[in-house]
N, C-alpha and C positions, 0 to 999 in steps of 0.2 A: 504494500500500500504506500502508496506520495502521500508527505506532508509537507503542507508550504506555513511556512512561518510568516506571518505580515508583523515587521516595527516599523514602526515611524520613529525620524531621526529624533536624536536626543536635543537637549534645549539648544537652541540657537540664535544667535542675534535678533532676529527677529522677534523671538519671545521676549527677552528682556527690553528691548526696546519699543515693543509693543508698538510693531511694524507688521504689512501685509505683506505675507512674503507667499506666493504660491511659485511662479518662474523666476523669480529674482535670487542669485544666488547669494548665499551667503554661509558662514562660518560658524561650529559651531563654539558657545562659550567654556568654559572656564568648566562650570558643572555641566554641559554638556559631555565634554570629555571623561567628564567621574560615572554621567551614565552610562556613556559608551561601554567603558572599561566593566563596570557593574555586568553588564549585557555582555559582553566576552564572557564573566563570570560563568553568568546563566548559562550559554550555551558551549563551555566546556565540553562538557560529556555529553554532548546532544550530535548525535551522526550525521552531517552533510553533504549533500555532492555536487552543490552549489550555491553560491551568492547571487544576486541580482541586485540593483539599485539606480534609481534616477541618475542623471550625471551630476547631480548640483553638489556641490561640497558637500552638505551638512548631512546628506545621506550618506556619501562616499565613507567621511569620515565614520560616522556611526555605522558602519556596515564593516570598516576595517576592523572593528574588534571582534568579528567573529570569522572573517574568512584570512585573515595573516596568520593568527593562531595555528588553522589547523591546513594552512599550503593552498588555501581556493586561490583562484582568480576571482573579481569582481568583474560580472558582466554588467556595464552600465549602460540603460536605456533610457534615453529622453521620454521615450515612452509609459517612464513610471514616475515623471511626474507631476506634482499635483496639480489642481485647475491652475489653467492660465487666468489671473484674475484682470486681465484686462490693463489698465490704468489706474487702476487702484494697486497695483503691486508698488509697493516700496513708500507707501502712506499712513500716515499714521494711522492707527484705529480709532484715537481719538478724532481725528479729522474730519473722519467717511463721520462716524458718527454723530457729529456734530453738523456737517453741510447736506448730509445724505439721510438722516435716519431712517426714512420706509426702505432704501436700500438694504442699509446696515442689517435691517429685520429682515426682509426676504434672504439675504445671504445667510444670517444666522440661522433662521427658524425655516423658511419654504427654500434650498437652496436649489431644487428644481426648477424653481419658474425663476429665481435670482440672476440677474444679465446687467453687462455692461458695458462700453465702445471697448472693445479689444479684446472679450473676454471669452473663453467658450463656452459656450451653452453645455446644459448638465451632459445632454444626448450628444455630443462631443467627444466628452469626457470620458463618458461613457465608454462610446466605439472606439476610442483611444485606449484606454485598458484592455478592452476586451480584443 
């Protein structure tokens, strides 16, 4: 039987500076790196025969703690990552929320019918994954 393991990267610039980051690349922090390592922990003794991961740094990064350990390669795919948020990537959250707010609520709560100039649509996304 296949198991696929799904993580999402560990903290990243974005998080602490409470920034939109879905294509926008960026680094992860400080305790990023302690989760990283923490997630190596984890999957020490867990059998692999492959990594996968977005190309953006802060996946990369957190994705290294479990495929250097034990000799993978990191296949990296633009295709795994997260929505393209449009024009809103690299804005604050405070921002949107503040000029935008029925946006901010559709992306939060309805993020299917959620749209913006540049952004993909959920069914996008979607076929993009799949």
């Amino acid at each position: 039987m296949t198991e696929i393991y799904l993580i999402r990267h560990a903290e990243a610039e974005g998080n602490i500076f409470r920034r939109i980051h879905g294509h926008y690349n960026s680094l992860l922090t400080p305790r990023g790196f302690r989760q990283a390592a923490a997630l190596g922990k984890r999957f020490e003794n867990i059998p692999l025969d492959g990594c996968f991961a977005s190309d953006l740094t802060r996946t990369c990064q957190t994705a290294r703690a479990i495929y250097a350990p034990k000799g993978l390669q990191l296949h990296r795919d633009a295709r795994f990552r997260e929505r393209n948020l449009g024009w809103w990537d690299d804005y604050a959250t405070g921002y949107i929320r503040y000029f935008y707010p029925k946006e901010m609520d559709a992306f939060s709560h309805d993020p299917a019918h959620w749209i913006c100039d540049g952004a993909e649509s959920y069914e996008e996304l979607t076929d993009r994954l799949l």
